[in-house]
MDAnalysis code that builds the backbone (N, CA, C; Angstrom):
import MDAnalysis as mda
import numpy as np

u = mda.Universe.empty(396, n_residues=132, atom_resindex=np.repeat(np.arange(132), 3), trajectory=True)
u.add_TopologyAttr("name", ["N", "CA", "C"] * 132)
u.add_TopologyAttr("resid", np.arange(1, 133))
u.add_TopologyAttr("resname", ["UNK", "UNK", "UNK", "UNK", "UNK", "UNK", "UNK", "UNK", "UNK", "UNK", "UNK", "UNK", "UNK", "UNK", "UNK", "UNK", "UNK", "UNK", "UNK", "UNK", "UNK", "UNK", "UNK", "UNK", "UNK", "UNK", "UNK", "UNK", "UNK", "UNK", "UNK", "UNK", "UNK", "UNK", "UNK", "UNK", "UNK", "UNK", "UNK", "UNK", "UNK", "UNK", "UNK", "UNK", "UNK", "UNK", "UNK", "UNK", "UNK", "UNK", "UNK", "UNK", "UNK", "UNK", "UNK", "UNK", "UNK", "UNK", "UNK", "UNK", "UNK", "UNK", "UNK", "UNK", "UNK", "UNK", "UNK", "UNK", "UNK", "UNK", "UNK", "UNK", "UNK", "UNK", "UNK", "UNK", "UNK", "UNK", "UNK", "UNK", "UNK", "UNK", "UNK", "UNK", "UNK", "UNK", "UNK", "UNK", "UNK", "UNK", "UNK", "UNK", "UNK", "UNK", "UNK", "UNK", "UNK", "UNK", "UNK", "UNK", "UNK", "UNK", "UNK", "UNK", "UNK", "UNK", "UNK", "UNK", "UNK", "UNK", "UNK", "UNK", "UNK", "UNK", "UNK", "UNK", "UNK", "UNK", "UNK", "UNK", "UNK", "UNK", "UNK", "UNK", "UNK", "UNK", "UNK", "UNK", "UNK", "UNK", "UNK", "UNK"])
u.atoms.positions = np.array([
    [-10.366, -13.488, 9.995],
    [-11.055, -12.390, 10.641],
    [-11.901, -12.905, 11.797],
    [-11.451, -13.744, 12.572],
    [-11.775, -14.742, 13.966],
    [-12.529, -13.213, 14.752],
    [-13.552, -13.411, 15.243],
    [-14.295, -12.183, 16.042],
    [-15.018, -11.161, 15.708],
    [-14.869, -10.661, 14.214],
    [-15.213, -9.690, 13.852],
    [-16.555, -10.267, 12.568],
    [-17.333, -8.898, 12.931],
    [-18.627, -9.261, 12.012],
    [-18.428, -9.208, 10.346],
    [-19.023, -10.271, 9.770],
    [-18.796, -9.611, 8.127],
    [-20.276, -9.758, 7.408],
    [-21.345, -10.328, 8.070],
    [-22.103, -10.408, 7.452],
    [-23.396, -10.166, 8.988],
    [-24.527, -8.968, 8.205],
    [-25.243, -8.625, 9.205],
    [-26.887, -8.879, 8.093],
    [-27.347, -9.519, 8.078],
    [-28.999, -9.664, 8.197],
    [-30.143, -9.982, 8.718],
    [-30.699, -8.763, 8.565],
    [-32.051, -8.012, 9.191],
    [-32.958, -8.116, 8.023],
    [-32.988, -8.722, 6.843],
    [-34.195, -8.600, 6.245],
    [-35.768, -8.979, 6.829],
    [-36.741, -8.512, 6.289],
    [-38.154, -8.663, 6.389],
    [-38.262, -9.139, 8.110],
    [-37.626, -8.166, 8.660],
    [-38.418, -8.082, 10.468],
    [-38.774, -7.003, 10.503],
    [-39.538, -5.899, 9.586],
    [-40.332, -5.255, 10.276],
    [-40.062, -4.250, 10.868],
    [-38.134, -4.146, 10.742],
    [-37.432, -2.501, 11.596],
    [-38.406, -1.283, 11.364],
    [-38.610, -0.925, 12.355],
    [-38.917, 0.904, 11.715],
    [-37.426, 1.871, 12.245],
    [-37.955, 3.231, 11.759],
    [-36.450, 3.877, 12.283],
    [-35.264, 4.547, 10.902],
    [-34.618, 4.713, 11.494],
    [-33.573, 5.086, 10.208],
    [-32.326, 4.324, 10.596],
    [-31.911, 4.282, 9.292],
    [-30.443, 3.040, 9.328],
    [-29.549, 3.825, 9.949],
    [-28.695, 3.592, 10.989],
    [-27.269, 4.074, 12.122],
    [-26.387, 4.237, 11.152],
    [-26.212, 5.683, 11.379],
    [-24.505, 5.600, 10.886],
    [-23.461, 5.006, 11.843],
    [-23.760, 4.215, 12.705],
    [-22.759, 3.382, 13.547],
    [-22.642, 1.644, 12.716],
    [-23.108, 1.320, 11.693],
    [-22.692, 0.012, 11.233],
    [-21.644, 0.673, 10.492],
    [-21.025, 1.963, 10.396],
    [-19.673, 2.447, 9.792],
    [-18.681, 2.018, 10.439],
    [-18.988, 1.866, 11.902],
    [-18.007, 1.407, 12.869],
    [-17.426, -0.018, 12.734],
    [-18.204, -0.777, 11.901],
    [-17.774, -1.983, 11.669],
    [-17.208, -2.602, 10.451],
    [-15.781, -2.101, 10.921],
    [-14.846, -2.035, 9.783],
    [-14.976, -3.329, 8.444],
    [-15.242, -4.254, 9.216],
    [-14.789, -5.535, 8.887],
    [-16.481, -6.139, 7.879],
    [-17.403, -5.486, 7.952],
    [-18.664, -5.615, 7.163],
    [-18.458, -5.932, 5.955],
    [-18.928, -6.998, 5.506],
    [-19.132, -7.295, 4.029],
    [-19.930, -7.408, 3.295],
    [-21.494, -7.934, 4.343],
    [-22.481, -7.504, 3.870],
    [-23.828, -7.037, 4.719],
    [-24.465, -5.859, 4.665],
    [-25.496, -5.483, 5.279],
    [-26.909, -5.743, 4.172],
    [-27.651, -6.677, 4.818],
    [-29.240, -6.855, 4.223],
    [-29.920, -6.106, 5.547],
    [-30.804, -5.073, 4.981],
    [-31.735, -4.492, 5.526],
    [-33.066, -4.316, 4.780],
    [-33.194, -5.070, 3.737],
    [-34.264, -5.045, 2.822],
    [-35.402, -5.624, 3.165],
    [-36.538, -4.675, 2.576],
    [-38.137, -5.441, 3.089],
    [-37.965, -5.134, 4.616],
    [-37.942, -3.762, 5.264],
    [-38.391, -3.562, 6.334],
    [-39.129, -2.052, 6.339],
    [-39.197, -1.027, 7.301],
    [-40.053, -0.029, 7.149],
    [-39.058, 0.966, 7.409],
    [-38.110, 1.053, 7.573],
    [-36.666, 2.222, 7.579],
    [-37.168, 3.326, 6.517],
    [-37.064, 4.834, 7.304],
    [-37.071, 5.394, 6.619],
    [-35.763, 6.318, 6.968],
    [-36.132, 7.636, 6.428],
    [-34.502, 8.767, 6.452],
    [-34.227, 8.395, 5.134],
    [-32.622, 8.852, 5.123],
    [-31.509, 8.566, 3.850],
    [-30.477, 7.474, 4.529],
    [-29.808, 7.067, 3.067],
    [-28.523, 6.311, 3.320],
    [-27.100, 7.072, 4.093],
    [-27.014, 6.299, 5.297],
    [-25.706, 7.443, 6.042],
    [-24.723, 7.693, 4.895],
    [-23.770, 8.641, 4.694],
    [-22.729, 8.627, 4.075],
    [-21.825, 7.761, 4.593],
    [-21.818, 7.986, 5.927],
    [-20.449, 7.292, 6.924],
    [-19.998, 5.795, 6.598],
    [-21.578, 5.198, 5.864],
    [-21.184, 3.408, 5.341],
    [-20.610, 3.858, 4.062],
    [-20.234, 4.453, 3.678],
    [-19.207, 4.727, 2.015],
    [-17.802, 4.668, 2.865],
    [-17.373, 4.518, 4.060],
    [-16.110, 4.289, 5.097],
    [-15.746, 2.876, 4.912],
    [-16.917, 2.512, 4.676],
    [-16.523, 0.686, 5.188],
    [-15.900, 0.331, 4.524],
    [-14.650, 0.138, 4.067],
    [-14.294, -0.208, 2.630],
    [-14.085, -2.194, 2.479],
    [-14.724, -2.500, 3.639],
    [-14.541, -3.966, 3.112],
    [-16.250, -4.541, 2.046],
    [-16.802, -3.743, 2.443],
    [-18.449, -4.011, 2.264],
    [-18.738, -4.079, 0.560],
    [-19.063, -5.280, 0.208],
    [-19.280, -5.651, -1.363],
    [-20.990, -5.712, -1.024],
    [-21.571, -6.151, -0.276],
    [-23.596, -5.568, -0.540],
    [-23.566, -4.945, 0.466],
    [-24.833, -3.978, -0.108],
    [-25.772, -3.849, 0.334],
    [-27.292, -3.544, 0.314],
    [-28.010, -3.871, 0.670],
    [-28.989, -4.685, -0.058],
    [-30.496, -3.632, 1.184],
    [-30.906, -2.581, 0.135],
    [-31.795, -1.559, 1.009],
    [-32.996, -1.894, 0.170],
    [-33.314, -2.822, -0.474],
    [-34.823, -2.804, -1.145],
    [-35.645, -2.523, -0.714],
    [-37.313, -2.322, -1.119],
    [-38.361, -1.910, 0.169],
    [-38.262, -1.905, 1.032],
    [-37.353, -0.612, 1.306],
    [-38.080, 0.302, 2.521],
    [-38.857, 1.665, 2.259],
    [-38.446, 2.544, 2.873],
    [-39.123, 3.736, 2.624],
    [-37.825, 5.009, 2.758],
    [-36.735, 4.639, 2.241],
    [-36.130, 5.464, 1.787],
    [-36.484, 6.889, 0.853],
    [-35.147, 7.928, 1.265],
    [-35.430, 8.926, 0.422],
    [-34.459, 9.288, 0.157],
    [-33.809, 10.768, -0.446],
    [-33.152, 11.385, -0.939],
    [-31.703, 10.770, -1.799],
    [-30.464, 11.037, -1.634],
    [-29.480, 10.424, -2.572],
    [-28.674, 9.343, -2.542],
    [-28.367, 8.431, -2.802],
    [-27.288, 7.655, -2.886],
    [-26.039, 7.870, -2.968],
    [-25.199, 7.791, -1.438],
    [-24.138, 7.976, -1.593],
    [-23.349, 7.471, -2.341],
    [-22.066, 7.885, -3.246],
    [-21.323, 7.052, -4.100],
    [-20.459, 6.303, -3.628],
    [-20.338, 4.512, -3.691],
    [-19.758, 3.800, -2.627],
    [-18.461, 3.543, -4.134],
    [-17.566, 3.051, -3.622],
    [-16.470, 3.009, -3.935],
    [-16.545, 1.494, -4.645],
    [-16.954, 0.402, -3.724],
    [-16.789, -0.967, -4.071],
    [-18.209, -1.448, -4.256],
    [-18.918, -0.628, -4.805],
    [-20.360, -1.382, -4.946],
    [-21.640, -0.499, -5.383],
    [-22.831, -0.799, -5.617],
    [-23.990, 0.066, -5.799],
    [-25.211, -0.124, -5.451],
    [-25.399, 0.037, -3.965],
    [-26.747, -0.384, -3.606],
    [-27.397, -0.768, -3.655],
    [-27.982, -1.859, -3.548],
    [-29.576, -2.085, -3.661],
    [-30.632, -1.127, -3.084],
    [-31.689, -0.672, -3.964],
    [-32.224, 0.260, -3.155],
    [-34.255, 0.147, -4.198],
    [-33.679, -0.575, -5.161],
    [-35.282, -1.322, -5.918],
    [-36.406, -1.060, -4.649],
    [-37.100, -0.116, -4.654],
    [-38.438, -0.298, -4.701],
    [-38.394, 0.854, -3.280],
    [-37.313, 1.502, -3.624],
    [-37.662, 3.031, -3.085],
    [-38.118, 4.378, -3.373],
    [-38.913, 4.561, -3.867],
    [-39.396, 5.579, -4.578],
    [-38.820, 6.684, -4.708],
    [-38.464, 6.973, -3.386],
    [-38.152, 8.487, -3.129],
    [-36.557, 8.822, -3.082],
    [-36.010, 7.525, -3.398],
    [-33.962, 7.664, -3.310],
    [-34.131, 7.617, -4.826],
    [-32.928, 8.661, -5.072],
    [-32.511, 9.144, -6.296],
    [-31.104, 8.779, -6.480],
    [-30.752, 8.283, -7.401],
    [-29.082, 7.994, -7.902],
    [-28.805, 9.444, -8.341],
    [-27.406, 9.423, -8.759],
    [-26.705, 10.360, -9.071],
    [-26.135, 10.093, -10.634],
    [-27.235, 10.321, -11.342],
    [-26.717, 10.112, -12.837],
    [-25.554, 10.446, -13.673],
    [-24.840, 11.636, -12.619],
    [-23.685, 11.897, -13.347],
    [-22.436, 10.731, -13.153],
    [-22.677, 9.282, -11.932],
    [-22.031, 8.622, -11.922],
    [-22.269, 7.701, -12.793],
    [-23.678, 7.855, -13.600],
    [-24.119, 6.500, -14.398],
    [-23.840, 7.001, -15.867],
    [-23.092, 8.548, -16.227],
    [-23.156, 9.039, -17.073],
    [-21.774, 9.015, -17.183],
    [-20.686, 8.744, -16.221],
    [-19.389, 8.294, -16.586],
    [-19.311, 7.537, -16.317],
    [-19.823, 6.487, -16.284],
    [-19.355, 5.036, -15.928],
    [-19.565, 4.490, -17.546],
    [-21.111, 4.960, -18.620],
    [-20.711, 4.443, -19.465],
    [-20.415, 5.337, -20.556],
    [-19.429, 6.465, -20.594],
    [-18.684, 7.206, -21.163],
    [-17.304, 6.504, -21.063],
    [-17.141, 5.955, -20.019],
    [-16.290, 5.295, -19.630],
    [-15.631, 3.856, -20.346],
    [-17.240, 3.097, -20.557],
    [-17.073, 1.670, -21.466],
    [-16.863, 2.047, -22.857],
    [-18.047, 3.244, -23.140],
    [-17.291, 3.402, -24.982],
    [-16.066, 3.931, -24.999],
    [-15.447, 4.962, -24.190],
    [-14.191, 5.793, -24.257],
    [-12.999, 4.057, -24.708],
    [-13.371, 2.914, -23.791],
    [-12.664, 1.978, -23.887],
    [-13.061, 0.961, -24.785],
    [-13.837, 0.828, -25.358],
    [-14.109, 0.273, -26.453],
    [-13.375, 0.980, -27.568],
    [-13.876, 2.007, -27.242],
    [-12.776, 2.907, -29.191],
    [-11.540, 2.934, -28.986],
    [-11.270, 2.804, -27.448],
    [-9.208, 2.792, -27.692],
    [-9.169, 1.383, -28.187],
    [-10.032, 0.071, -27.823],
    [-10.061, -1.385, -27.843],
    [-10.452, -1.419, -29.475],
    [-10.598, -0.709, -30.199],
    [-11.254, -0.610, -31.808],
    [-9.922, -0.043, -32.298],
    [-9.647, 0.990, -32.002],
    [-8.185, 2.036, -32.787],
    [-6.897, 0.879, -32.008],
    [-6.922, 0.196, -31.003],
    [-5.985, -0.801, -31.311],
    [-5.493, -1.961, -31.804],
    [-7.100, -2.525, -32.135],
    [-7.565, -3.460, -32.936],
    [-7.009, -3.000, -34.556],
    [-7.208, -1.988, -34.873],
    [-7.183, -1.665, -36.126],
    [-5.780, -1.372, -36.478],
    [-4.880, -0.780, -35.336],
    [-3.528, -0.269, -35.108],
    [-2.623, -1.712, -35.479],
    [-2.776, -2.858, -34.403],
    [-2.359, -4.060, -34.818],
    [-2.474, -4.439, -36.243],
    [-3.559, -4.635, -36.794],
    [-4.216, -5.267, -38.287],
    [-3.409, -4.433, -39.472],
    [-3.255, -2.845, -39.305],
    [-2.497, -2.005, -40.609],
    [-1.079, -2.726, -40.013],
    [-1.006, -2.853, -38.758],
    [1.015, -3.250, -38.158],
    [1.053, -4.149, -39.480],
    [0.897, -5.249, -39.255],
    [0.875, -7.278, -39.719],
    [0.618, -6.526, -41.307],
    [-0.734, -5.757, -41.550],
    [-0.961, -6.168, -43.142],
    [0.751, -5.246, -43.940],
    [0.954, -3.983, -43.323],
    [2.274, -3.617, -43.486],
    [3.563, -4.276, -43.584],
    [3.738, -5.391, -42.569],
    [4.734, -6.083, -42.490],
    [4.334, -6.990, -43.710],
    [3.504, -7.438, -43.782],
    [2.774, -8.431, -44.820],
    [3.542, -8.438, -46.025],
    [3.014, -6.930, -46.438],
    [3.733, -6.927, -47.767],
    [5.075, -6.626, -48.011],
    [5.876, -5.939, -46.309],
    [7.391, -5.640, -46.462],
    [7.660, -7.536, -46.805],
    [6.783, -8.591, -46.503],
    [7.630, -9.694, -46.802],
    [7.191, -10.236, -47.774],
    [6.154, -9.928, -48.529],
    [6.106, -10.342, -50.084],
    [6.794, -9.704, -50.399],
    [6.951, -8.803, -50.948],
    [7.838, -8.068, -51.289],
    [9.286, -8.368, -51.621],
    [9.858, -8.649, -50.451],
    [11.289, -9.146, -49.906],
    [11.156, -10.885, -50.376],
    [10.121, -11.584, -50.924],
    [10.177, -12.870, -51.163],
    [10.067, -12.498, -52.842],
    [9.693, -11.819, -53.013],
    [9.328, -11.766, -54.633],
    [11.133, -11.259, -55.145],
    [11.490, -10.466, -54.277],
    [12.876, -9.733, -54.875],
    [14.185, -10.870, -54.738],
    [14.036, -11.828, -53.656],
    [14.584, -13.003, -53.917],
    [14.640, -13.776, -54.777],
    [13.369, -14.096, -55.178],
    [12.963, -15.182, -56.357],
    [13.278, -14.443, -57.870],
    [13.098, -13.123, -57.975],
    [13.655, -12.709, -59.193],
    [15.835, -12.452, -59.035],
    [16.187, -12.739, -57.910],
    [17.432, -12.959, -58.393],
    [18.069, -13.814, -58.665],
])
């Protein structure tokens, strides 16, 4: 990726202002630190575009309102008072881990009756040998 930006930090200088929805334009972003400066507004939606971007990293500032839902990642946003997550994503995400744990339990258990079943089709079949 010869030319193109992937990593942009601005921490603790002091920005004021609101974060550009023009770092959307930069396809190739992987990580934006803007943390520990005085930014206020909301998080653009338009950076939920970037799809190369694994951080980003909004700690103290002076953020507000929602967190857009990013696809490949989950904000940093510690020590914003006024930005709110969207609990219904934190409310299927771990509906999500037990839903897969109990299929990971009922197949656990599915295997174990398989084997103890076969188990005894071969005692069984060893005992009916030995008595002929």
């Amino acid at each position: 990726m010869e030319g193109q930006i992937e990593y942009i930090v601005l921490a603790s200088m002091n920005l004021m202002g609101r974060i550009s929805k023009r770092f959307a334009d930069l396809t190739s972003l992987y990580a934006l630190d803007l943390s520990r400066n005085l930014l206020t507004g909301t998080i653009p939606y338009e950076l939920t575009r970037v799809k190369m971007i694994r951080s980003l990293y909004l700690s103290h500032n002076q953020l507000h309102g929602r967190v857009p839902h990013f696809e490949t990642l989950i904000p940093d946003t510690e020590g914003n008072p006024e930005v709110r997550r969207d609990n219904h994503t934190l409310a299927w995400v771990l509906s999500g881990g037990f839903r897969a744990l109990a299929l990971g339990i009922l197949i656990g258990v599915g295997i174990y009756l398989f084997r103890l079943g076969k188990g005894t089709d071969h005692i069984e079949l060893v005992r009916q040998r030995i008595l002929k």
